[in-house]
Each structure stands twice: as structure tokens, then as C-alpha cells.
C-alpha positions as CSV (number, residue, x, y, z in Angstrom):
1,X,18.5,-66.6,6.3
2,X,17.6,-67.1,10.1
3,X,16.6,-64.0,12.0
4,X,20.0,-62.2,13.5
5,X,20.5,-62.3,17.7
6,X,18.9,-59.6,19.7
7,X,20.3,-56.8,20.4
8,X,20.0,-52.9,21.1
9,X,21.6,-49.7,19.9
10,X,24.4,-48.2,21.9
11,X,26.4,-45.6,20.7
12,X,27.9,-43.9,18.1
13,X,31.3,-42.2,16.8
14,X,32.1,-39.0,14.9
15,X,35.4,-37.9,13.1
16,X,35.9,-34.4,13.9
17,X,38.2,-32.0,12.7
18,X,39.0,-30.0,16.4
19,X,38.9,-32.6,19.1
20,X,38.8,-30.1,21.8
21,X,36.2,-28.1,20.4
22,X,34.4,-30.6,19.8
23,X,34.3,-32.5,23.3
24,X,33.9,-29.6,24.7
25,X,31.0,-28.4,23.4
26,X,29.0,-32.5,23.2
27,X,30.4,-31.5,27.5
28,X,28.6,-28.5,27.9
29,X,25.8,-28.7,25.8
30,X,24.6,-31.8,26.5
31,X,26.7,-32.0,30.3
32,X,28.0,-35.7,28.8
33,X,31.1,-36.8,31.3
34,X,34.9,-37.6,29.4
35,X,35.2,-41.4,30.8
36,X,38.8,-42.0,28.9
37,X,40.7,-40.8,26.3
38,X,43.7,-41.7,24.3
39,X,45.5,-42.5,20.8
40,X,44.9,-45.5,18.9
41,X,45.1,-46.4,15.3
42,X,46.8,-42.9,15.2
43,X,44.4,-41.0,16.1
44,X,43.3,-39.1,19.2
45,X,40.0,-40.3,20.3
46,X,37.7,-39.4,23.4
47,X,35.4,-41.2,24.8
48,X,31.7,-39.2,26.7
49,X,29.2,-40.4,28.8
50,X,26.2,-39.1,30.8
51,X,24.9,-42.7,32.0
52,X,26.8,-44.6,34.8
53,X,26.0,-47.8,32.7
54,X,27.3,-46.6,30.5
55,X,31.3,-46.3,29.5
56,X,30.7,-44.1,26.6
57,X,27.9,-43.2,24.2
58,X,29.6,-40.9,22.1
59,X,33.0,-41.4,20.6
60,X,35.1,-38.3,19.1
61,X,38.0,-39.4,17.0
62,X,40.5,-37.0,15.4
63,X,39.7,-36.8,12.0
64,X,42.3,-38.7,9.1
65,X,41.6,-35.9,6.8
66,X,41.5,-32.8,7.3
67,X,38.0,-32.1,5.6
68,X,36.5,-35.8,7.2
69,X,33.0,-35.7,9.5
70,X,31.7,-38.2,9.1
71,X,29.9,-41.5,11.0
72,X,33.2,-43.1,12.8
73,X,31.2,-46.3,13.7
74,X,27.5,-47.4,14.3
75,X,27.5,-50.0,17.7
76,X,25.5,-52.7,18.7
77,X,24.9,-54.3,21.8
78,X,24.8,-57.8,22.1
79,X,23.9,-60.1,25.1
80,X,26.7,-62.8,24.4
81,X,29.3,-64.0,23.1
82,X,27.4,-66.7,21.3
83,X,25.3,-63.2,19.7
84,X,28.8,-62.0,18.4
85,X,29.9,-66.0,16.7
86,X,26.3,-66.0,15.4
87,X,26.7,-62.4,13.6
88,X,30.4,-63.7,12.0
89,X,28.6,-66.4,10.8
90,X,25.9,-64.5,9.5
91,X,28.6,-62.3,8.0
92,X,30.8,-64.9,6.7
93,X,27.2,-66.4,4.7
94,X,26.4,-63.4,2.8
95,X,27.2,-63.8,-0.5
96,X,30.9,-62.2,-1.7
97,X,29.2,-59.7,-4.2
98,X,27.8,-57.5,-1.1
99,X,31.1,-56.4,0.2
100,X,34.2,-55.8,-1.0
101,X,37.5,-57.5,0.3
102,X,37.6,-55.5,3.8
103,X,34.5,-56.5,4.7
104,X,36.2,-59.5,6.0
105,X,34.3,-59.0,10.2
106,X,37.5,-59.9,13.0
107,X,37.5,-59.8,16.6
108,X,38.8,-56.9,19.3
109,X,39.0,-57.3,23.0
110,X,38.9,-53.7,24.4
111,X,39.1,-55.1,28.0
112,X,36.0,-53.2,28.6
113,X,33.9,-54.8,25.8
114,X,34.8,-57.7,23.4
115,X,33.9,-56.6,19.7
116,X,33.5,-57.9,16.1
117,X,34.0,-55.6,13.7
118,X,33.3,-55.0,10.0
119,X,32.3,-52.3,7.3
120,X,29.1,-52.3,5.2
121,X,28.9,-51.6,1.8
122,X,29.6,-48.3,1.9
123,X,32.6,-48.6,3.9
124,X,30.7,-48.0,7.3
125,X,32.6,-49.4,10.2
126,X,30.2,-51.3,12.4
127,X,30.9,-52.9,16.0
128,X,28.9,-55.5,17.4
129,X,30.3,-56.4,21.0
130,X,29.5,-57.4,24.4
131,X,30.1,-55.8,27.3
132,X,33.1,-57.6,29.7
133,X,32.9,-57.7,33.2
134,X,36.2,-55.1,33.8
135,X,36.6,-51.7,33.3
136,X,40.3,-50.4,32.4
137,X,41.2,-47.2,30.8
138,X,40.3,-46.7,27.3
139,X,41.1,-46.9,24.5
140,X,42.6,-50.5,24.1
141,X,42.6,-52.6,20.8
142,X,43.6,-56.0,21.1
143,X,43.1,-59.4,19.1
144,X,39.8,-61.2,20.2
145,X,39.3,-65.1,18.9
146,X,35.8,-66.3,19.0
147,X,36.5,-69.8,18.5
148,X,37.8,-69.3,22.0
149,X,35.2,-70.4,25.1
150,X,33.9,-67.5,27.0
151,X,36.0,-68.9,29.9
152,X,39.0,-68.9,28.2
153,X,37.8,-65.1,26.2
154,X,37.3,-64.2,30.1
155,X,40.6,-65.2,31.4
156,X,42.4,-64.2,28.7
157,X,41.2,-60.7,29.1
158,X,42.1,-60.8,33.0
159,X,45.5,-61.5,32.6
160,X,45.8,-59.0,29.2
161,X,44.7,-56.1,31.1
162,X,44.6,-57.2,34.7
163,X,47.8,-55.9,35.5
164,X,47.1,-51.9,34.5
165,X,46.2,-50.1,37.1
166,X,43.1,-48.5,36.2
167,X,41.9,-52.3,35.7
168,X,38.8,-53.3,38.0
169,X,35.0,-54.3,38.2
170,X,32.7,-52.5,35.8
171,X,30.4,-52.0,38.9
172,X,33.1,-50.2,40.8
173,X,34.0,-47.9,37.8
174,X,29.8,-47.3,37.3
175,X,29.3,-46.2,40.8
176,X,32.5,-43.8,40.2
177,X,31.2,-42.7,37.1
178,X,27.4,-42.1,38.9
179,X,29.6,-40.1,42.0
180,X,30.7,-37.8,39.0
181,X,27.9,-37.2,37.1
């Protein structure tokens, strides 16, 4: 198999079983900045930065079970979308006795980032994405098809989200963010 796409580590996500505790202690321990916050998949999740580049590097998710800490996702930063079709493909290659049935990777456009997702062996959620030119508030989970062109992946995502109002440039929300921190 071919060597995979470059990319770089971003950030991570916890369950956790107090959410509040929780953020606030990652908030004054290691002064990290809440960026957004919401419910999605049913769960309450936060999302804390400390880098204006940044729109999270930590993740705190409500936990599904009551005794659950565990690794909520490991991310990866990619430099295209062409990095992301690559990586399904690489996926989609391996042979079927290294995952289970929801291994199966699929596509999310956060607005803020368009992701592939998938689970190692373990069950270990993984995110590949690449960072979108918009910020809106988070968290967002919507379909994202790669066999679309980056134009159309592009537009699509400005007329999904462009109508929120917390939608604008990523560099306006950085320099926010920076003003903040």
C-alpha cells in the first residue's frame, strides 16, 4: 500500500462524566478558552481552545454511560480534500477482516471543518478533516459527499450554514478568539 497523505495531529476528545466540572477545571488549569458548545448525537459537548488558530483542541462530551472516560475521538489534520478521498480510499482497500461492519468511514460537514470519519479496530472513533474557510457555532453534523468537487463541497457549505448568524470568515472568528484569550 502507497504511503497515506500528510498530515498533523490536532486534537482530541474525552467522555466525561460531569461536564461542568470538567470544563471547568481543563479552563482553569490549563486557562483553555470555551469556543462553542452544544448537544449533538445526544449528548452535551464543549468545545476549548487556547490557540486563535485554533477552534478547539480539546473536546468534552457528556458521557453515554454513566461509568464511560474514555478517548471520544483521535483527529487529524489534513491539507485537502483530495487528503480526505485518498484516506476513504485507503480505508475502503484494507481488507474486510480488519474491521468490523461500522468501520464503514462517511463524510461530515461541520461548517467549520469537513470530516471523514471511521472507528478502528477497537472501536476508536477517528476524524480525519480539513479545515473550511467559515466559522459558525458549533457543534454542527451534517452529510458531507466526497465525490463532490471542492467547489461544489465549498458552496454547498455556504448556503447550509450561511444563513446562521454566527456564520463568518475563520479569520474574523481567530482574531476574536486571539482578543479573548
Amino acid at each position: 500500500m502507497s504511503e497515506a497523505p500528510h498530515w498533523r495531529f490536532s486534537h482530541f476528545g474525552l467522555f466525561v462524566k460531569d461536564l461542568d466540572r470538567m470544563v471547568l477545571f481543563y479552563k482553569q488549569v490549563f486557562s483553555l478558552v470555551e469556543t462553542d458548545g452544544g448537544e449533538a448525537r445526544g449528548h452535551d459537548i464543549k468545545f476549548l481552545s487556547r490557540d486563535p488558530l485554533e477552534h478547539h483542541q480539546l473536546v468534552l462530551e457528556s458521557s453515554r454511560k454513566s461509568d464511560e472516560t474514555t478517548v471520544q475521538q483521535i483527529s487529524f489534520r489534513f491539507s485537502s480534500l483530495d487528503g480526505l478521498r485518498e484516506m476513504k480510499d485507503r480505508l475502503n482497500a484494507l481488507p474486510k477482516n480488519l474491521f468490523d461492519e461500522g468501520m464503514t468511514p462517511y463524510g461530515v460537514n461541520h461548517g467549520i471543518a469537513w470530516s471523514l470519519y471511521c472507528h478502528d479496530p477497537e472501536g476508536n472513533r477517528i476524524e480525519m478533516f480539513v479545515d473550511s474557510p467559515f466559522y459558525v457555532r458549533q457543534p454542527l453534523v451534517s452529510t458531507l459527499d466526497l465525490s463532490m468537487s471542492d467547489d461544489e463541497i465549498l458552496q454547498e457549505t455556504s448556503d447550509k450554514f450561511g444563513d446562521d448568524l454566527s456564520f463568518k470568515p475563520w479569520s474574523d472568528w481567530s482574531k476574536e478568539l486571539a482578543e479573548r484569550l
